[in-house]
N, C-alpha and C positions, 0 to 999 in steps of 0.2 A: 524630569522626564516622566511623562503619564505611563502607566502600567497597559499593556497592550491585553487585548481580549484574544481570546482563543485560536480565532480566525486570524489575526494578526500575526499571532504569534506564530501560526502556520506559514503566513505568505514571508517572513521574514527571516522564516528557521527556512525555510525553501530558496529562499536570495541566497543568505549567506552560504549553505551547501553548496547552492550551484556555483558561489564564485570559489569555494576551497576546489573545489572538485575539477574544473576547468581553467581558473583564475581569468573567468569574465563571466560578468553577470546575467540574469536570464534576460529576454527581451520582453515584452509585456503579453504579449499569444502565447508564447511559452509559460510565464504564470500563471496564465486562464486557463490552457489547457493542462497543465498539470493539476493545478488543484481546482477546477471543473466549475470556475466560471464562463456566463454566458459572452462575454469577449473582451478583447483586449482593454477595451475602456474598463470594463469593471476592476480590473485587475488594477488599472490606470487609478482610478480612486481610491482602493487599499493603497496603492503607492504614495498619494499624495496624503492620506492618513497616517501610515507610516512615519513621514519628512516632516507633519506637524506634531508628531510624538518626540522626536528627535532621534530617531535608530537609523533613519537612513540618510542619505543624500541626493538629488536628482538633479541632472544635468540635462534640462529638453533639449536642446538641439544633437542629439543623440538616443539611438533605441535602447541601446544599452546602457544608457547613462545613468545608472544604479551605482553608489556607493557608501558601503555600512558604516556607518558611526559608533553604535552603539559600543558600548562596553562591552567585556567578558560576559560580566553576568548579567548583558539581558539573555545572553541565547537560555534556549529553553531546556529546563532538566532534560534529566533521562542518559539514554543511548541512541548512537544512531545507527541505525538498520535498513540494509539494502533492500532498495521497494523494486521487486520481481515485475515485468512484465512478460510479454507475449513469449512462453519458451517456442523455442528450435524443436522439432522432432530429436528423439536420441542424445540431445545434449543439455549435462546436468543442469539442474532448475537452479544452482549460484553461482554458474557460469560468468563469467567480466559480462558477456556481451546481452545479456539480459537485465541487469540493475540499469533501470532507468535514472536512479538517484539513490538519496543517499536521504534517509527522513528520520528528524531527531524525536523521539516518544519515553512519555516514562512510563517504566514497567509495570509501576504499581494500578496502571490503566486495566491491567488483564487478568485472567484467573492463573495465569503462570506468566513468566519471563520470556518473551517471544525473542525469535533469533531472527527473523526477516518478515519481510513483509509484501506478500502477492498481492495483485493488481487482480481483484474479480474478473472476470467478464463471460456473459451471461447472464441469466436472468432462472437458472435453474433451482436457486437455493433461495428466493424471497423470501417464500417462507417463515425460514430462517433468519429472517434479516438480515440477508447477505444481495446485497444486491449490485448490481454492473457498476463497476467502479470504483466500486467499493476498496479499501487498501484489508485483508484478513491478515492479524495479524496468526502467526505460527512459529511453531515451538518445533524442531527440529528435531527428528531421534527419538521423538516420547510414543509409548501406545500409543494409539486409539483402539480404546474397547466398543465395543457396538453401544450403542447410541451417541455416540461421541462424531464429532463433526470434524473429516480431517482434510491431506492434501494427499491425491492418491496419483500413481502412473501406471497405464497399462497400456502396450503397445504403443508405447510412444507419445501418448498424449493426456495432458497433466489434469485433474478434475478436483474440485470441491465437491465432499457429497458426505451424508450422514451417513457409517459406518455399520452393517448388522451383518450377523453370520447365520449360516443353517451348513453344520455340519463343517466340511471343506468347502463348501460354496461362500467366498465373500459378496454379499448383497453394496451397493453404494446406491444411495437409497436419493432422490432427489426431493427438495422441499415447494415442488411447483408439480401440481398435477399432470401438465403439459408432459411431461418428461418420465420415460418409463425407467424404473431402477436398473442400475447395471451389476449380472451375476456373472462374477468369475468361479470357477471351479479350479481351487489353487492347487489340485494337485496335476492340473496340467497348463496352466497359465500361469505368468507370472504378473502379480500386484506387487507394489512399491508402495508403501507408504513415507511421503516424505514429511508430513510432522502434522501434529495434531494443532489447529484451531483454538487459537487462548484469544480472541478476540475481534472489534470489528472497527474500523476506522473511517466512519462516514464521509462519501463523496463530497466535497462543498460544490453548493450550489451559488448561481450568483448572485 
């Protein structure tokens, strides 16, 4: 069985999840759009890449006709950590009905041990190298001191932003000129931080 690259190992730690997680497999738009190929053919080809490695199984005359072969130990080290999408106003950001999935990483990818994993969206922290689609990964419950890049919520709605303070005023500071920084005055608004930024997990392209 040949060793799978990177990207592989993505599109196959993403099968496998989705069939624990549902018990059926994804359908091939749904691979692409998950991990941000340009369409379902591209995704179509890792699959047939995959079936010539020997991890998977494919059944054409069916969309869903994905089935794993592979052994235990091809899945890929690590932990798997729930990948956040679009929050609800008002409802907690690990809420059931926000994890879009379920994605396997090992930790040692980050400057700390991340507990989940938000779904960018925007384009306010390029800068940063954080860009739309990006998967951030985040540490839950930790500081963030000023200069530190965390995951904040104010009035309802959840933001990436580099962290500064002046006085009681929390600054969240954006890494794209476009974008004017946001000042809370904490002693009469309330900020959330929900975990401090250990890393970044680039969109695949197709």
């Amino acid at each position: 069985m040949s060793e799978l690259t990177d990207k592989q190992q993505r599109v196959f730690a993403f099968i496998r999840d989705t069939i624990a997680a549902r018990q059926t497999p994804p359908t091939r738009a749904e691979i692409a759009s998950a991990l941000g190929f340009a369409s379902a053919n591209a995704a179509q080809s890792h699959l047939r890449t995959l079936e010539r490695k020997g991890v998977i199984e494919l059944n054409a005359g069916r969309s869903r006709g994905i089935r794993v072969v592979a052994p235990a130990e091809t899945a890929a080290p690590g932990v798997s950590l729930a990948v956040i999408g679009r929050v609800a106003a008002g409802a907690p950001l690990l809420a059931v009905e926000h994890v879009e999935r379920h994605c396997r990483v090992d930790p040692a990818l980050f400057s700390a041990a991340p507990d989940y994993l938000l779904r960018v969206q925007g384009d306010s922290m390029t800068g940063a190298g954080i860009l739309d689609g990006d998967l951030l990964a985040v540490q839950a419950g930790a500081e963030v001191r000023p200069g530190r890049i965390g995951v904040f919520r104010r009035d309802d709605e959840v933001t990436v932003k580099r962290f500064e303070r002046d006085g009681t005023v929390a600054r969240l500071v954006a890494a794209n000129p476009a974008y004017e920084e946001i000042r809370v005055d904490t002693t009469r608004e309330a900020l959330a931080c929900e975990g401090l930024a250990v890393g970044v997990i680039r969109a695949l392209g197709g």
